[in-house]
N, CA, C and O atoms as CSV, one atom per row, in Angstrom:
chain,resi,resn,atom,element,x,y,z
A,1,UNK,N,N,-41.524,142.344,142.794
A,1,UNK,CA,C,-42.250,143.320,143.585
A,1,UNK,C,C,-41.355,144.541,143.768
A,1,UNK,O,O,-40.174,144.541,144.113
A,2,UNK,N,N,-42.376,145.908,143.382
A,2,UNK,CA,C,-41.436,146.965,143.624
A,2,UNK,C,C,-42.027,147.611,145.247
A,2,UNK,O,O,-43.083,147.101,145.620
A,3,UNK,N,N,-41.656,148.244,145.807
A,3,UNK,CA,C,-41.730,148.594,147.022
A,3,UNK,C,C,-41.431,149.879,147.039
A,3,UNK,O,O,-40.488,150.220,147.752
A,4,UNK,N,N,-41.905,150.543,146.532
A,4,UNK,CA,C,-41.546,152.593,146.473
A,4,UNK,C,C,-41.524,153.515,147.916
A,4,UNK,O,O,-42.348,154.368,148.247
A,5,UNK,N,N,-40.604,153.173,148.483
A,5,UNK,CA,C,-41.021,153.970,149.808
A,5,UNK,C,C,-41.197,155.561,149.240
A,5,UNK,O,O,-40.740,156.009,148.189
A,6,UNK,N,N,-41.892,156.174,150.122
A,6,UNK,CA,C,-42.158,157.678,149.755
A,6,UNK,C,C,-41.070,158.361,149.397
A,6,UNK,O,O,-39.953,157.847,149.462
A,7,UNK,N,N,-41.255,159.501,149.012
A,7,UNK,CA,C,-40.078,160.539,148.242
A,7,UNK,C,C,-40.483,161.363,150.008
A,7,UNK,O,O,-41.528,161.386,150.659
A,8,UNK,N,N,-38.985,161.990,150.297
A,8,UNK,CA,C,-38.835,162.215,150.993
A,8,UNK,C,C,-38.919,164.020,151.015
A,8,UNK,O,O,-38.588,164.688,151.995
A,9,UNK,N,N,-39.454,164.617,149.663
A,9,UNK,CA,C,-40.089,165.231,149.329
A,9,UNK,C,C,-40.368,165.661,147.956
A,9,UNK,O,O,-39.439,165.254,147.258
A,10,UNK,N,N,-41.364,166.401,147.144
A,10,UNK,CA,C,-41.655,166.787,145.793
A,10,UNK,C,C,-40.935,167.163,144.942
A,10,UNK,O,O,-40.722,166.840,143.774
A,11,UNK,N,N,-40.337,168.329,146.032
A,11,UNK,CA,C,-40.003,169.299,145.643
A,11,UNK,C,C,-38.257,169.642,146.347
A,11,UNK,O,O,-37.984,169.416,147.526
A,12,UNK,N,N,-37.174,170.254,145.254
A,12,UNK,CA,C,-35.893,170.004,145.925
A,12,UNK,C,C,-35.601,171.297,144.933
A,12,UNK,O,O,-36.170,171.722,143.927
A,13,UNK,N,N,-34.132,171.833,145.897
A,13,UNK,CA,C,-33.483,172.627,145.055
A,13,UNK,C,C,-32.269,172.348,144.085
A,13,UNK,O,O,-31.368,171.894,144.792
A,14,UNK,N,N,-31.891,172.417,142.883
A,14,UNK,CA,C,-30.880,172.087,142.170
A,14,UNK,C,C,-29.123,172.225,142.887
A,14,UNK,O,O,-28.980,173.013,143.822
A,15,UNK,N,N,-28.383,171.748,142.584
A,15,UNK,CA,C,-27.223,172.332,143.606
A,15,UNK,C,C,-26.772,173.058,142.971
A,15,UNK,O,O,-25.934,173.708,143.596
A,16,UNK,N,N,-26.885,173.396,141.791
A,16,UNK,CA,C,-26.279,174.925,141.435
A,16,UNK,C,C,-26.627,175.765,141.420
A,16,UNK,O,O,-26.101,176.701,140.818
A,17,UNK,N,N,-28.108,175.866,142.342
A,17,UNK,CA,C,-28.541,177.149,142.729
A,17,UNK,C,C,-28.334,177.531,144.200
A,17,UNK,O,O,-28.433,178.616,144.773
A,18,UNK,N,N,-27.992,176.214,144.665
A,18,UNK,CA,C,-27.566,176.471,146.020
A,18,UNK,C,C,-26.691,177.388,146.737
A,18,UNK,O,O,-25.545,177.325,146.294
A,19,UNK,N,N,-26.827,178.177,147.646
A,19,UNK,CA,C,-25.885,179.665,148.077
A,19,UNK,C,C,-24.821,178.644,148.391
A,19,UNK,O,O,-25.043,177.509,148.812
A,20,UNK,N,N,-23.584,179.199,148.126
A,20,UNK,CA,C,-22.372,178.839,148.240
A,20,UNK,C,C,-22.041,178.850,150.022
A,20,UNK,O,O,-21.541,177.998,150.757
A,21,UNK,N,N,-22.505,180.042,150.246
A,21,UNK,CA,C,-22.138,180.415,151.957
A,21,UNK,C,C,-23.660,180.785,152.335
A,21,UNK,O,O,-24.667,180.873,151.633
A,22,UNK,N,N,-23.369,181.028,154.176
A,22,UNK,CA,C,-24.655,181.348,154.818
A,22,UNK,C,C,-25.256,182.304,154.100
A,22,UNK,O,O,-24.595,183.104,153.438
A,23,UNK,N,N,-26.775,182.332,154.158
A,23,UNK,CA,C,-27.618,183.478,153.971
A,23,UNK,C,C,-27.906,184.465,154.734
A,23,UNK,O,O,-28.650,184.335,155.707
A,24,UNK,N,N,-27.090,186.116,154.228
A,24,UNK,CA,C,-27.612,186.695,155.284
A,24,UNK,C,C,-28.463,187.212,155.826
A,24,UNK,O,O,-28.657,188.197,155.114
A,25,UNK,N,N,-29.187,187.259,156.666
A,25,UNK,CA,C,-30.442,188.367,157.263
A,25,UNK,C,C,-30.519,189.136,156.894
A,25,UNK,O,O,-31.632,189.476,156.494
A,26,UNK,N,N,-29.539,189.897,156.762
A,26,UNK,CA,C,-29.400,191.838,157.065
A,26,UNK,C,C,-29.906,191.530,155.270
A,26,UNK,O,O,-29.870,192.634,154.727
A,27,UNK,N,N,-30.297,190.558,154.344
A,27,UNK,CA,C,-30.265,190.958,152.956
A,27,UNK,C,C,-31.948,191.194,153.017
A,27,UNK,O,O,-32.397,191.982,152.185
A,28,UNK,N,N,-32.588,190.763,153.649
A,28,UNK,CA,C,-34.108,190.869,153.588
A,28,UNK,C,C,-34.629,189.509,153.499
A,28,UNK,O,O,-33.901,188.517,153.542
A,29,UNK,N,N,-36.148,189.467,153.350
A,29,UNK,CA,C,-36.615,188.056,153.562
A,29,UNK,C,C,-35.887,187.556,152.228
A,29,UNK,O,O,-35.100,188.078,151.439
A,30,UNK,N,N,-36.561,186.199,152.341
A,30,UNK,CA,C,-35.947,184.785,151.604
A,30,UNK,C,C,-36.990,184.856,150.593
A,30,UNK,O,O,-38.054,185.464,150.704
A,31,UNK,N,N,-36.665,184.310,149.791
A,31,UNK,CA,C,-37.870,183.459,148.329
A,31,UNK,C,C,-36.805,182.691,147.849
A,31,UNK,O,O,-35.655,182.809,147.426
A,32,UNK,N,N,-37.836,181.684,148.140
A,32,UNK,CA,C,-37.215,180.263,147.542
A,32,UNK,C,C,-37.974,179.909,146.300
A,32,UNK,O,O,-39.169,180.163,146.142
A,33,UNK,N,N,-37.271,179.359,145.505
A,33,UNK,CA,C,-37.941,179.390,144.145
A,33,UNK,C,C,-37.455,177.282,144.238
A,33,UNK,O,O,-36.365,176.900,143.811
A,34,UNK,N,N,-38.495,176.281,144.844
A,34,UNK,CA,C,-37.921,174.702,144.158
A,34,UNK,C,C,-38.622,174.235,142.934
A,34,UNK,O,O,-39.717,174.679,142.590
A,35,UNK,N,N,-37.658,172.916,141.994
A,35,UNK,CA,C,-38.103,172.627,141.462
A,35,UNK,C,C,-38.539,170.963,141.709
A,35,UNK,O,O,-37.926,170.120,142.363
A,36,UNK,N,N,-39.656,170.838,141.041
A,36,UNK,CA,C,-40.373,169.582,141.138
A,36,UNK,C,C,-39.538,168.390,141.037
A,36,UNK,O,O,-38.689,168.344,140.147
A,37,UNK,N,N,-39.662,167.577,141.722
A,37,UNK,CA,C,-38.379,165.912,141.527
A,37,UNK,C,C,-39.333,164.997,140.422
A,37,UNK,O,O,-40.542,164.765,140.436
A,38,UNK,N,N,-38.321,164.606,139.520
A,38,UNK,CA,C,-38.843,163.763,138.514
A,38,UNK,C,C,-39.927,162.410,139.435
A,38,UNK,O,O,-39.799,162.001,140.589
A,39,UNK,N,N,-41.175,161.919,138.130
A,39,UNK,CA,C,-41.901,161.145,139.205
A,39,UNK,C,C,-40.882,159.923,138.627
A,39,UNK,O,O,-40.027,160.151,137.771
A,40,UNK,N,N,-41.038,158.997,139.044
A,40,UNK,CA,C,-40.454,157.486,138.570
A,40,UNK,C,C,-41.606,156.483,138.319
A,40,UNK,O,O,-41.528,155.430,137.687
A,41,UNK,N,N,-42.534,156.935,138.847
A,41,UNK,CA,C,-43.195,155.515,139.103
A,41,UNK,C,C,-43.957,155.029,137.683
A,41,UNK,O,O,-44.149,153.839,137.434
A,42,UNK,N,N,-44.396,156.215,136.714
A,42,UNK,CA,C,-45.116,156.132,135.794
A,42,UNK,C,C,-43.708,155.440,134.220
A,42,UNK,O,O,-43.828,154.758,133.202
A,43,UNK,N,N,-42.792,156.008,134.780
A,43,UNK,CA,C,-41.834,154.883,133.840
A,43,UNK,C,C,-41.458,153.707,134.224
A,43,UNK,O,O,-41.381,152.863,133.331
A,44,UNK,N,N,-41.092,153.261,135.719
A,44,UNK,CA,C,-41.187,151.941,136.409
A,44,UNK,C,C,-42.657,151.099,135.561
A,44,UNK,O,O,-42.520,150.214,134.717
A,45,UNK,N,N,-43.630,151.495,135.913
A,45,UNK,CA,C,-44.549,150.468,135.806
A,45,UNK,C,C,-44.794,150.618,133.605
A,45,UNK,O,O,-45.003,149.549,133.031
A,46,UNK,N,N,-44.748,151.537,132.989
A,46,UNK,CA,C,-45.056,151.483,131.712
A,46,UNK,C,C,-44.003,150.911,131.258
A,46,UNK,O,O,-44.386,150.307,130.257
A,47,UNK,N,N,-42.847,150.732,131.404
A,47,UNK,CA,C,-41.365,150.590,130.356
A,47,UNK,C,C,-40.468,149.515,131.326
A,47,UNK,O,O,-40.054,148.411,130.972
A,48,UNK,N,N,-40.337,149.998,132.311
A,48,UNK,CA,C,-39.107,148.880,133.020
A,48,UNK,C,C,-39.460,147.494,133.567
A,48,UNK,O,O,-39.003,146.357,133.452
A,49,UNK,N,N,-40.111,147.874,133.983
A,49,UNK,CA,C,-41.158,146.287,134.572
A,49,UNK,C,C,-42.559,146.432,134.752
A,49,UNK,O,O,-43.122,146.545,135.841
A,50,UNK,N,N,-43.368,146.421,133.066
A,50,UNK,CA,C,-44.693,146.239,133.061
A,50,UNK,C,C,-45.300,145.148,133.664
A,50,UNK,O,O,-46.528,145.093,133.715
A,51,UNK,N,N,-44.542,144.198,134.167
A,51,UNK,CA,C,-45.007,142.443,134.721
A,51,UNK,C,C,-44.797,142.790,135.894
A,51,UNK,O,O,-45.136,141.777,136.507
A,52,UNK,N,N,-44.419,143.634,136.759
A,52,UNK,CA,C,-44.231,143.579,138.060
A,52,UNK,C,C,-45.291,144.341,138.988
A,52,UNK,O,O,-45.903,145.376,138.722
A,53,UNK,N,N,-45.350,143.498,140.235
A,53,UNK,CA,C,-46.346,144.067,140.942
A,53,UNK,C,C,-45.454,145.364,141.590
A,53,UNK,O,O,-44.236,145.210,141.681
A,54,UNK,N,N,-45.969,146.441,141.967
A,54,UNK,CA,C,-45.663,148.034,142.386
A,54,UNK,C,C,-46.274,148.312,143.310
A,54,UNK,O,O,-47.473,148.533,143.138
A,55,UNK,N,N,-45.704,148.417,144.665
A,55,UNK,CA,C,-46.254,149.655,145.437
A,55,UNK,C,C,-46.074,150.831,145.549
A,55,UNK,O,O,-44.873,151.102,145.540
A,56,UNK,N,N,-46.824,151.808,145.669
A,56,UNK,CA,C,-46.291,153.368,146.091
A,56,UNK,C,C,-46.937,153.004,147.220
A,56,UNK,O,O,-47.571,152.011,147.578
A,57,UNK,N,N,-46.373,154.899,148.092
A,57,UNK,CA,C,-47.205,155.246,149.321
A,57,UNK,C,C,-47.667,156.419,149.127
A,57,UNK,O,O,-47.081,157.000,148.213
A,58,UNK,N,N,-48.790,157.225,149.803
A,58,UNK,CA,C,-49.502,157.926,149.273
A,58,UNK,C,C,-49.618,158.737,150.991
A,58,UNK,O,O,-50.436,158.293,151.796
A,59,UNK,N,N,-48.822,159.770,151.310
A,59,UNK,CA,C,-48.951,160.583,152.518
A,59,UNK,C,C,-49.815,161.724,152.451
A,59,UNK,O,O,-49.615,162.381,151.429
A,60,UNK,N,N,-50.615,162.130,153.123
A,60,UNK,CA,C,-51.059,163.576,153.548
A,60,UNK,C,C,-51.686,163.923,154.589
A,60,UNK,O,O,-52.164,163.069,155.336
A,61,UNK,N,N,-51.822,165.500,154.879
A,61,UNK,CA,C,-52.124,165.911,156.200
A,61,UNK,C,C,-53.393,165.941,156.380
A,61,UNK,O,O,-53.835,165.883,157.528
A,62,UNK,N,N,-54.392,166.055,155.081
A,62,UNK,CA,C,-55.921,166.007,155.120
A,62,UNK,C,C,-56.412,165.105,155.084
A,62,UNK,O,O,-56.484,164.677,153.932
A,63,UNK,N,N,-57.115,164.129,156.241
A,63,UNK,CA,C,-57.715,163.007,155.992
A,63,UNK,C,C,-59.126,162.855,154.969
A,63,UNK,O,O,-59.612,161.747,154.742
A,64,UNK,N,N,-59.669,164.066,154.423
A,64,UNK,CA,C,-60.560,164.062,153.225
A,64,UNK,C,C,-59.920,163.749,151.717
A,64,UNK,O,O,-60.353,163.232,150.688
A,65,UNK,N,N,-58.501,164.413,152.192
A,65,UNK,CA,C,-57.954,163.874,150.672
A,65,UNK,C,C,-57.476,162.642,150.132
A,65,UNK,O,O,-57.273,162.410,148.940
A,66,UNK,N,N,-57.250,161.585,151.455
A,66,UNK,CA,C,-55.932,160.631,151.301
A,66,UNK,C,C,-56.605,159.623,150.666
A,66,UNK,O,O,-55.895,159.227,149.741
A,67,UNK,N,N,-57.591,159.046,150.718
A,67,UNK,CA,C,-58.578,158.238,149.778
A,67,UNK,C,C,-58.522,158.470,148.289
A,67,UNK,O,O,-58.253,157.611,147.448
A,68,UNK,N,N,-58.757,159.501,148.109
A,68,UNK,CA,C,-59.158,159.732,146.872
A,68,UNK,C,C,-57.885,160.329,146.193
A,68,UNK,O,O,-57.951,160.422,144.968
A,69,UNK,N,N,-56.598,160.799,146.871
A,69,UNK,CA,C,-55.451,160.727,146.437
A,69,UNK,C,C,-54.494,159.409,145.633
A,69,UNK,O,O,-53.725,159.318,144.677
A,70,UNK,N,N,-55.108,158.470,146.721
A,70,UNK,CA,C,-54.616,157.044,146.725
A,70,UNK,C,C,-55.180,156.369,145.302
A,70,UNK,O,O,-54.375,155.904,144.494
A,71,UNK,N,N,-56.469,156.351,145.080
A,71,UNK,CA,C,-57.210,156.027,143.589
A,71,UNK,C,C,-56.596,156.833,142.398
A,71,UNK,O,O,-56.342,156.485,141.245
A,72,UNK,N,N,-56.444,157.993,143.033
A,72,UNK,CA,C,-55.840,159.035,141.456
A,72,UNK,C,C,-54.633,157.867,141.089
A,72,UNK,O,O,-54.544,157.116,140.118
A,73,UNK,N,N,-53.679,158.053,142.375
A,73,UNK,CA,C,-52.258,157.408,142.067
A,73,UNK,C,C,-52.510,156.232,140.858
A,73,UNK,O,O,-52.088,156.223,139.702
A,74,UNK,N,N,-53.296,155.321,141.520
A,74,UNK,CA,C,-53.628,153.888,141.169
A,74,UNK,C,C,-54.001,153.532,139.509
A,74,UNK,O,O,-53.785,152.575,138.766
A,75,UNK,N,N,-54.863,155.215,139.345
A,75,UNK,CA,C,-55.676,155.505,137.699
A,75,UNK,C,C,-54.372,156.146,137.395
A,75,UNK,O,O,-54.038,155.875,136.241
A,76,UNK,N,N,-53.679,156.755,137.893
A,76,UNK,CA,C,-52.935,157.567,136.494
A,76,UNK,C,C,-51.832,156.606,136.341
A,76,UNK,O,O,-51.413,156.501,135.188
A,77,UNK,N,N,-51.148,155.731,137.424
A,77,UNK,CA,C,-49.796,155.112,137.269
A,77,UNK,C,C,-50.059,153.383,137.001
A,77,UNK,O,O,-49.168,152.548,136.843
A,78,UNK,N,N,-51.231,153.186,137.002
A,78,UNK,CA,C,-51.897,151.565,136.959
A,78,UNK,C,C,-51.012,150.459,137.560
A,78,UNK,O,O,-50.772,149.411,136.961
A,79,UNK,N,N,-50.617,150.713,138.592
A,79,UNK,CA,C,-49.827,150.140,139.536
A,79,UNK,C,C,-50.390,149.397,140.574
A,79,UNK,O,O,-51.516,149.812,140.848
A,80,UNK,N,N,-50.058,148.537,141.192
A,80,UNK,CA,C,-51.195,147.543,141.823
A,80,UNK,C,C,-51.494,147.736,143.349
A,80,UNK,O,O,-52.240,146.900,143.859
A,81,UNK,N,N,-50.966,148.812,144.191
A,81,UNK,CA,C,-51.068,149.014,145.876
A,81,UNK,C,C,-50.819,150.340,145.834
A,81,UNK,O,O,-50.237,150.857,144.880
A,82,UNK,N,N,-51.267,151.045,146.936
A,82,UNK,CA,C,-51.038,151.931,147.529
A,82,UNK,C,C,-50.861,152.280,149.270
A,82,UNK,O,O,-51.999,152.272,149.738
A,83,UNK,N,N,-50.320,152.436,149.846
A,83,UNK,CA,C,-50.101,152.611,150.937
A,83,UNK,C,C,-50.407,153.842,151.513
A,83,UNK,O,O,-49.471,154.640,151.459
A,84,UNK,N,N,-51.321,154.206,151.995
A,84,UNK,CA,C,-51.918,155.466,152.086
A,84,UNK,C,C,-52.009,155.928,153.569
A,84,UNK,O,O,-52.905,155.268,154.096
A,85,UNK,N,N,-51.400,156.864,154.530
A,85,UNK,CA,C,-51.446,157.398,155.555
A,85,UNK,C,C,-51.842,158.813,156.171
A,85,UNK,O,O,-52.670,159.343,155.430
A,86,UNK,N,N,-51.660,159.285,156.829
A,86,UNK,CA,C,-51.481,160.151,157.114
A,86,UNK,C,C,-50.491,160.560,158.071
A,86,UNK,O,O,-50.210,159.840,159.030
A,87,UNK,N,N,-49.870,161.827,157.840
A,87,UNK,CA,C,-48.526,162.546,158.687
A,87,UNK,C,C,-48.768,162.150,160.388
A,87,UNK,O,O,-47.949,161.409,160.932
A,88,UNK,N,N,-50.070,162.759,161.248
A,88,UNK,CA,C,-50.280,162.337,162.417
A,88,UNK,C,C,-50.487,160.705,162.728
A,88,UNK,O,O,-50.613,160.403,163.915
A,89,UNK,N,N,-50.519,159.908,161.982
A,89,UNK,CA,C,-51.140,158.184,162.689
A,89,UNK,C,C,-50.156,157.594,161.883
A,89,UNK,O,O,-50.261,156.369,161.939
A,90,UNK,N,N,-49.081,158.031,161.029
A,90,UNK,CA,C,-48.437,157.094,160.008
A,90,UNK,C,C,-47.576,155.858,160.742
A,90,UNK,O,O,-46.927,155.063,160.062
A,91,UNK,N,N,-47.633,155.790,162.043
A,91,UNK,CA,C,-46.972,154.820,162.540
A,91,UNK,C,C,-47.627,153.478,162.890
A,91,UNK,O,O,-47.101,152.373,163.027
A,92,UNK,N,N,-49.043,153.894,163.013
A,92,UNK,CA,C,-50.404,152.771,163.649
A,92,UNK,C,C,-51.507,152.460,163.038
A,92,UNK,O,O,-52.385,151.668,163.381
A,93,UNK,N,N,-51.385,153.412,161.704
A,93,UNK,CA,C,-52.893,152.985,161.071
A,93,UNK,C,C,-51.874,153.837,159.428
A,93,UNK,O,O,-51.066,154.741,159.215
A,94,UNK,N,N,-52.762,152.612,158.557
A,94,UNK,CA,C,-52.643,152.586,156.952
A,94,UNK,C,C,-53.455,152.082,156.243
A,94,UNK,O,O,-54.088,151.100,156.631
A,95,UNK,N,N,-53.644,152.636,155.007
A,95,UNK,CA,C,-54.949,152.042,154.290
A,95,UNK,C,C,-54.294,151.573,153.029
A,95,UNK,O,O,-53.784,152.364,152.235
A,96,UNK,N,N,-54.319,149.942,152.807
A,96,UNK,CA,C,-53.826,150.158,151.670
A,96,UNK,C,C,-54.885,149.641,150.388
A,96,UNK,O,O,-55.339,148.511,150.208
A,97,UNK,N,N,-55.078,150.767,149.656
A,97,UNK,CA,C,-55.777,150.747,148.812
A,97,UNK,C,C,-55.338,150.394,147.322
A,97,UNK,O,O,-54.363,150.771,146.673
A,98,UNK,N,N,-56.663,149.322,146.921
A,98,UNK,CA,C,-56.259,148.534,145.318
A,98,UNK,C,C,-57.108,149.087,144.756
A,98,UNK,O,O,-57.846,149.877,145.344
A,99,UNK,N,N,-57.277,148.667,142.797
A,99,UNK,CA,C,-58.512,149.271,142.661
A,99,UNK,C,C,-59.880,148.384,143.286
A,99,UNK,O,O,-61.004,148.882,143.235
A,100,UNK,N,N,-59.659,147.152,143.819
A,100,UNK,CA,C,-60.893,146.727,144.312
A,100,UNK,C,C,-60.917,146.771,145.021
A,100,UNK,O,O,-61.843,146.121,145.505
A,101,UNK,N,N,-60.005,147.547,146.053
A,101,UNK,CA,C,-60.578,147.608,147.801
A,101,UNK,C,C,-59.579,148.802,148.620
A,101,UNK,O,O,-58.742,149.658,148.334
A,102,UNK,N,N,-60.179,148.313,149.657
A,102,UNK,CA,C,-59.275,148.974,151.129
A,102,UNK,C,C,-59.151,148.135,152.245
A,102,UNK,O,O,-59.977,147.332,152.680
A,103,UNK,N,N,-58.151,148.377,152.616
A,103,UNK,CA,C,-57.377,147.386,153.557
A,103,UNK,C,C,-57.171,148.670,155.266
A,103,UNK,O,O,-56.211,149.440,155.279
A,104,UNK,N,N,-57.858,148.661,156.084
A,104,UNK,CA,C,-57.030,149.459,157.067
A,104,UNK,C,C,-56.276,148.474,158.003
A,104,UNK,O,O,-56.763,147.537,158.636
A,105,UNK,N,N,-55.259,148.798,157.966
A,105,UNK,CA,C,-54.496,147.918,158.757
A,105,UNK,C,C,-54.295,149.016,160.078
A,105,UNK,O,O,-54.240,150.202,159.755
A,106,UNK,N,N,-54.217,148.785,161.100
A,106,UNK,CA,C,-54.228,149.459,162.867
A,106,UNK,C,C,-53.188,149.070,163.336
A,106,UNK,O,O,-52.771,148.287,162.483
A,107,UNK,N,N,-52.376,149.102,164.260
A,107,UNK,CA,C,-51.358,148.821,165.063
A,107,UNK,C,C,-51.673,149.238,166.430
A,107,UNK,O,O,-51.462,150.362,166.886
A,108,UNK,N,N,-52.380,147.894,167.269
A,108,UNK,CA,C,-52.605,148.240,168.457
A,108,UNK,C,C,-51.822,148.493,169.582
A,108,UNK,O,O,-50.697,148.015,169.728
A,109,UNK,N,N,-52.562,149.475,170.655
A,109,UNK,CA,C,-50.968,149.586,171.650
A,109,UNK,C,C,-50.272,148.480,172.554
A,109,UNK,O,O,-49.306,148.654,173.298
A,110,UNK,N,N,-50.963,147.326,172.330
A,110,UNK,CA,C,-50.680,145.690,172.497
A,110,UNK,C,C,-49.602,145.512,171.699
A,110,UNK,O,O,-48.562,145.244,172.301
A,111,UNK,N,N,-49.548,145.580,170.556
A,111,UNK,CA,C,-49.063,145.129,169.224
A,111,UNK,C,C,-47.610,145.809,169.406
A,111,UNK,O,O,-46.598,145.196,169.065
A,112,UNK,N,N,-47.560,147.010,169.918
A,112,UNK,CA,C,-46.721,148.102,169.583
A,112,UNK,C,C,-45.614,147.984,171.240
A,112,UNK,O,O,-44.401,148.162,171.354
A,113,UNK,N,N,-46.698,147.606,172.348
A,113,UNK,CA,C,-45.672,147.263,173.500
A,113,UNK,C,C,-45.129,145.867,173.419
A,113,UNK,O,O,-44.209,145.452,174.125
A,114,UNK,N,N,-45.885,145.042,172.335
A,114,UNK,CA,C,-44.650,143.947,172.361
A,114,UNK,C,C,-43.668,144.024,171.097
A,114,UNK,O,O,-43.253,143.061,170.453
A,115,UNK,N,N,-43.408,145.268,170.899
A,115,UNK,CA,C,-42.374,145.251,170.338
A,115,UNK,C,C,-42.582,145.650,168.203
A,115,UNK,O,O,-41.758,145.986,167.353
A,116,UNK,N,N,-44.200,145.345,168.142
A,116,UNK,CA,C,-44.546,145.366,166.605
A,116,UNK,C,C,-44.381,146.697,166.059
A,116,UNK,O,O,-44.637,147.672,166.767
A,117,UNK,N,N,-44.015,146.817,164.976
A,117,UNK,CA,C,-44.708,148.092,164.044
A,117,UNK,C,C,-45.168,147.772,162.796
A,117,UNK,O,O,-45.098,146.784,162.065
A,118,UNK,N,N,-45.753,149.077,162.730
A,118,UNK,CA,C,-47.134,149.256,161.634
A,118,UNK,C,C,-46.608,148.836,160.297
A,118,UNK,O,O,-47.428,148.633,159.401
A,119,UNK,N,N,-44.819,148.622,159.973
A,119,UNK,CA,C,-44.098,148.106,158.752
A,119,UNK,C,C,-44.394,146.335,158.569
A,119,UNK,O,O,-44.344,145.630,157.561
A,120,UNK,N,N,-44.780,145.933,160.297
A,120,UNK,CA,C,-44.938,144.629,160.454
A,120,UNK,C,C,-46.148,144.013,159.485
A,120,UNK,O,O,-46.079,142.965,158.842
A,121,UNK,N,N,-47.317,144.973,159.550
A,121,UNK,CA,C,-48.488,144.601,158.868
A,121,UNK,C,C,-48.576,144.758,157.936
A,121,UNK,O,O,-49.324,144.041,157.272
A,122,UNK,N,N,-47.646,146.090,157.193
A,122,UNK,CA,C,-47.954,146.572,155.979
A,122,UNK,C,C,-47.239,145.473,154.808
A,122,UNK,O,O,-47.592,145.375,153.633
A,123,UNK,N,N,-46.236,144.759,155.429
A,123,UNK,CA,C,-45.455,143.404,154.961
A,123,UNK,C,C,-45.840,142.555,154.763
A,123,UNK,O,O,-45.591,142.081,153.655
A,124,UNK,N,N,-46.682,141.815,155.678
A,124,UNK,CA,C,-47.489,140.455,155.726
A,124,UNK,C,C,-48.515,140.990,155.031
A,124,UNK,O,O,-48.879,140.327,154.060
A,125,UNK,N,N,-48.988,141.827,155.212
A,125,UNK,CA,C,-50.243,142.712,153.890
A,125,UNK,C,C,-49.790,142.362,152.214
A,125,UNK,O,O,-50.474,141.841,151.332
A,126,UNK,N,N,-48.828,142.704,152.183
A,126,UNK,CA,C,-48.339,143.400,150.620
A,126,UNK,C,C,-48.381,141.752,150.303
A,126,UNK,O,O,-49.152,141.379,149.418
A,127,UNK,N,N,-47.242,140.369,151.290
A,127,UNK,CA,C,-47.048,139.726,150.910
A,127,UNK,C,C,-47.790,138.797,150.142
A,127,UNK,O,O,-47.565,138.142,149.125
A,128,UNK,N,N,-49.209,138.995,151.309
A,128,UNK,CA,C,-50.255,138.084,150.741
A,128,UNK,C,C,-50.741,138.550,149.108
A,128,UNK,O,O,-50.815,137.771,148.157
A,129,UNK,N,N,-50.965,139.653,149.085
A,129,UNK,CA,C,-51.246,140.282,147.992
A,129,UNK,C,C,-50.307,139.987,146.810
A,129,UNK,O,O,-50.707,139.724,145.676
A,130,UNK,N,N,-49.093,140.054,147.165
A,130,UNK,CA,C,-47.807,139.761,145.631
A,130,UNK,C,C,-48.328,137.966,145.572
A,130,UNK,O,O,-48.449,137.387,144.493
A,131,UNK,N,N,-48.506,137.491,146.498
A,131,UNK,CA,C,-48.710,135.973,146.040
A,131,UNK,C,C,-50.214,135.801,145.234
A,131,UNK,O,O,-50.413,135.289,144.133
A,132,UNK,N,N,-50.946,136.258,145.937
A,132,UNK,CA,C,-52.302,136.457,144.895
A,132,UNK,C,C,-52.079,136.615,143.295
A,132,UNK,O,O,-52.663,136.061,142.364
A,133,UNK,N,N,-50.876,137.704,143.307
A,133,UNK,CA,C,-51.179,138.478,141.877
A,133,UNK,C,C,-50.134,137.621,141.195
A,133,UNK,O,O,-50.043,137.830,139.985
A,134,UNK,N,N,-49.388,136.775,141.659
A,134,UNK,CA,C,-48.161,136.105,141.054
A,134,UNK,C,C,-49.401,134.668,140.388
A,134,UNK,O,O,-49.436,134.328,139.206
A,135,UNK,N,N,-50.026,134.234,141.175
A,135,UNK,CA,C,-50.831,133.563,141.303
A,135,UNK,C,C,-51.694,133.371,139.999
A,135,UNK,O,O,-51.941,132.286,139.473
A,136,UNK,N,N,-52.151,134.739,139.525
A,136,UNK,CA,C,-53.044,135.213,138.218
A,136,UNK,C,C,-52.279,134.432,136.952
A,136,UNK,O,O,-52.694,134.568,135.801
């Protein structure tokens, strides 16, 4: 089982473009020019471990997009989970989406004053699921 926690972002700057010293004001505004971070996941699952079950996670701020973000992932990288949130609830609610379903998992404020988090479910989630597919 691979377990892809999110990229902690897309997009990064090279370090040799990086200013050596502070940037000054007095030069005028900024333009940042980043470049895109290699994906991994589409060589993980085609070449390194085609037998292995894969999760990604799938974040965004538009709850119209995160569904149908989550399926793209699933069709273009044929990887078996997705973990799909959003930026405001990512601590209490996740959807994790296969190609045959959706899973919302919640984290109630019960759950959360005795001590649980939303990593608690998304675990016992995945687990049942890697035993299913080990199972096949």
């Amino acid at each position: 089982m691979f377990y892809l926690a999110a990229a902690v972002s897309d997009f990064y700057i090279p370090p040799s473009e990086m200013p050596e010293h502070k940037i000054q004001s007095a030069d005028g505004p900024l333009q940042i020019t980043m470049r895109m971070v290699p994906k991994m996941l589409a060589p993980l699952v085609k070449d390194w471990a085609p037998e292995a079950f894969v999760i990604s996670f799938k974040l965004e701020t538009d709850p119209s997009l995160l569904i149908g973000k989550a399926r793209q992932a699933l069709e273009t990288y044929r990887h078996q989970a997705v973990v799909a949130n959003l930026l405001d609830s990512r601590r209490t609610v996740v959807t994790v989406v296969t190609r045959e379903s959706e899973a919302r998992l919640v984290l109630s404020e019960e759950e959360s004053a005795q001590g649980l988090e939303i990593e608690d479910k998304i675990v016992g989630h995945l687990e049942a699921r890697h035993r299913a597919f080990m199972a096949q």
